[in-house]
Structures are given as structure tokens and as C-alpha cells.
VOKOL-807751 format. One record per residue: residue in three letters; x, y, z of N, C-alpha, C, CB in turn. Coordinates in pm, whole numbers, plus 50000, padded with zeros to 5 digits. Glycine has a CB too. Example, Ala and Ser with C-alpha at 12.3 -4.5 7.8 and 13.67 -1.06 7.14 Angstrom:
REM residues 2
ala513194943150780512304955050780513204967050780511314955350905/ser512854977550708513674989450714512905000350787514084994050572/
END
This chain:
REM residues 105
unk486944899850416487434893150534488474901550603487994879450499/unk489024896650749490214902250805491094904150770490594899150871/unk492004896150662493014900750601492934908450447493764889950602/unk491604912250402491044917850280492024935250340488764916550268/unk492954942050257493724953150292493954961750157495104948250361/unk493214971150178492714982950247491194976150211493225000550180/unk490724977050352489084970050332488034978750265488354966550483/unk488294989550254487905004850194487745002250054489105017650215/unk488394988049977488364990349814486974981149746490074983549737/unk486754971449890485394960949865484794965849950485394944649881/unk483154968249870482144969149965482044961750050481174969149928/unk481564962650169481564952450302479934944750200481224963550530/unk479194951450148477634940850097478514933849984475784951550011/unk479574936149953479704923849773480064912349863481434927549605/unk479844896949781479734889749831481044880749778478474887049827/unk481764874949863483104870949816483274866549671483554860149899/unk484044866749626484864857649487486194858049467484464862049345/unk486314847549392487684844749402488544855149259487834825449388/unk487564862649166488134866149092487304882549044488284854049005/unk487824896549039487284904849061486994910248923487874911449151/unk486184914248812486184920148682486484938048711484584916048603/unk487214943548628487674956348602486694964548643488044958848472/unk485474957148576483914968248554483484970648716482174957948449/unk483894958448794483114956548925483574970048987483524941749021/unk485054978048973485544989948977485575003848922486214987648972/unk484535009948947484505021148900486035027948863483725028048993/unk486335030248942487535037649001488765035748939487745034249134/unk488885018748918490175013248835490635013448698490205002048847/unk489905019948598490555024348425490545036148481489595022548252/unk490535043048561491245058248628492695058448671490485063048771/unk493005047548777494195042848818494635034648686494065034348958/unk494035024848605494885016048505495845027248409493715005748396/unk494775039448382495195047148278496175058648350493885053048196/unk496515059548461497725069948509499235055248578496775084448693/unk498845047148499499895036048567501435041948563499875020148473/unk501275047348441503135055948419503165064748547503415069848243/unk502625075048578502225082548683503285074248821500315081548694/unk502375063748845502855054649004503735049148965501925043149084/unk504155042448838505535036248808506665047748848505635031748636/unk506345058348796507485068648781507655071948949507005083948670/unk506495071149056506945070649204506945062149242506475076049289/unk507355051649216507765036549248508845037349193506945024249200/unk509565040249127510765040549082511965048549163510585045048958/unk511115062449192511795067049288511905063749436511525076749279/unk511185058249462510715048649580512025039849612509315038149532/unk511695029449520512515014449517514075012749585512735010549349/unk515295025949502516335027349599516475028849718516845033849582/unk515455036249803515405038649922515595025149990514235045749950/unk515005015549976514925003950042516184999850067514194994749981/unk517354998250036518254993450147519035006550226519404982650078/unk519015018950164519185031450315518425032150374519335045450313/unk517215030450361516265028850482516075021250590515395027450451/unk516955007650602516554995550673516955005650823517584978050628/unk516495002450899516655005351050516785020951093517984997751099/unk516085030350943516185044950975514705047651020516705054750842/unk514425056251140513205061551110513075066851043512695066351164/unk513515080050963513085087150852512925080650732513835096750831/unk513175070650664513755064450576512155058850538515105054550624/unk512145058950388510695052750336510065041150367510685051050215/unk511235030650353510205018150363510735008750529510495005850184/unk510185001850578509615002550724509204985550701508075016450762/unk509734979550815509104962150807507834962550827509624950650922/unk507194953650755505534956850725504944951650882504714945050562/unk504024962250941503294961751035504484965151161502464947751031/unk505574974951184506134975751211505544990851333506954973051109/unk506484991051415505975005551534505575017951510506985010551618/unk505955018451346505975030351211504625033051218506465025151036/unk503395023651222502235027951250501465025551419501535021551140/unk500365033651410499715032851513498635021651473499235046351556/unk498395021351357497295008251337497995002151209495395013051302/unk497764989051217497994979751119499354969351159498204988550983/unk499774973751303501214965051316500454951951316502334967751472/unk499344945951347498644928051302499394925651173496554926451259/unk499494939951053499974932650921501224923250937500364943650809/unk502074926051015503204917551013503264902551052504034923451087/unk502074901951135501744888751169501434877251060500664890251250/unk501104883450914500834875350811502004873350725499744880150741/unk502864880650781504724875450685504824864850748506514885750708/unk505114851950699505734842850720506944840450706505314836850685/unk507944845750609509224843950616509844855850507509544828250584/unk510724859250531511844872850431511624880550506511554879950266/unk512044893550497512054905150530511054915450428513484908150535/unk509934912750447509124921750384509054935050422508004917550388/unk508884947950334509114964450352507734970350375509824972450210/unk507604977850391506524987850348506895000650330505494988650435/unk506155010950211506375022350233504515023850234507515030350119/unk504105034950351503115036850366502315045850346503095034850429/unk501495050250242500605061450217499335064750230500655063450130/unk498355056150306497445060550324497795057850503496265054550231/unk496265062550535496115057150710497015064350814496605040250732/unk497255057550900497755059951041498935061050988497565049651162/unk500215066351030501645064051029502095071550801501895039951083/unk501005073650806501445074050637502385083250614500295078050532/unk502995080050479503815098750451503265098650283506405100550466/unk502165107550287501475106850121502675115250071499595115550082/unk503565122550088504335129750020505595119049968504725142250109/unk505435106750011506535101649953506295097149808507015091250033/unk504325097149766504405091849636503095102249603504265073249617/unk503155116149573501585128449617500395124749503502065150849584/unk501045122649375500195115949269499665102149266500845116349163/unk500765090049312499435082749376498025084849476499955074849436/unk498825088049580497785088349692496715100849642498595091649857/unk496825109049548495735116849471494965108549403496215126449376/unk495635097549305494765092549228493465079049365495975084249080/unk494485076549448493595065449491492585071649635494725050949536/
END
């Protein structure tokens, strides 16, 4: 569906469910098994978030924010807080802020 994000991870032919099995993912005991990997750039990540608020350079960015050229609709689905983003794939991305995730995925 429209709010299904990154639509790239479900085939557009599988047919909805409410609950996805591991196997249905090739791809995912690849990502399950480098999890230390993205923890360890998520970690470095995470402080950024309050020097970043209102920097352009700064990692994380209000979700669906001017930071991208596509995807500012995402913000339309926050309903309330101040939700972040740091962004690595797509339009507006910076893969260098996390290089071993965005390799693995």
C-alpha cells in the first residue's frame, strides 16, 4: 500500500498480510546476522539528534522534512512528537552517515 516504506522491500505481486515469516526474505538472515554491524552505526548516530535539531548539516532532520526532494508526504503520517529522521537511501540521503548499513541493505 501507500504508506508500505521503502516499497522496494515487498513485492508489488505478494499479496497483503498482516504478519511477514523471515523465509518470505531472502535477504533478511544477511541483515539479522550483521545486526552488531548497524547497532554499532546507530550508536554513533543517536547523539547527533539533539545538535542536529534545526542544523542543515546535522544527521537527523524532521521526518518528511525540505531535507528531501521526495518523501516530504512522510511527515504527513506523524501525528504528534517530534519525530527525526536520519536518511540513507533515496533522494536527499547521506549513505556515509551509516556506509555498512546502506551496503548491507
Amino acid at each position: 500500500n501507500e504508506w508500505q516504506r521503502p516499497g522496494t522491500l515487498v513485492p508489488l505481486s505478494a499479496a497483503p498480510k498482516g504478519v511477514w515469516e523471515t523465509a518470505d526474505f531472502g535477504w533478511l538472515r544477511l541483515l539479522e546476522a550483521q545486526c552488531a554491524e548497524v547497532q554499532l552505526e546507530l550508536d554513533a548516530l543517536l547523539p547527533q539528534r539533539q545538535s542536529s535539531r534545526g542544523s542543515a548539516e546535522g544527521a537527523w532532520h524532521a521526518v518528511g522534512g525540505v531535507h528531501r526532494e521526495m518523501g516530504q508526504h512522510d511527515g504527513s503520517v506523524v501525528d504528534s512528537g517530534a519525530w527525526r529522521e536520519a536518511v540513507l537511501l533515496g533522494t536527499g540521503a547521506r549513505p556515509q552517515l551509516a556506509p555498512r548499513t546502506v551496503a548491507l541493505l
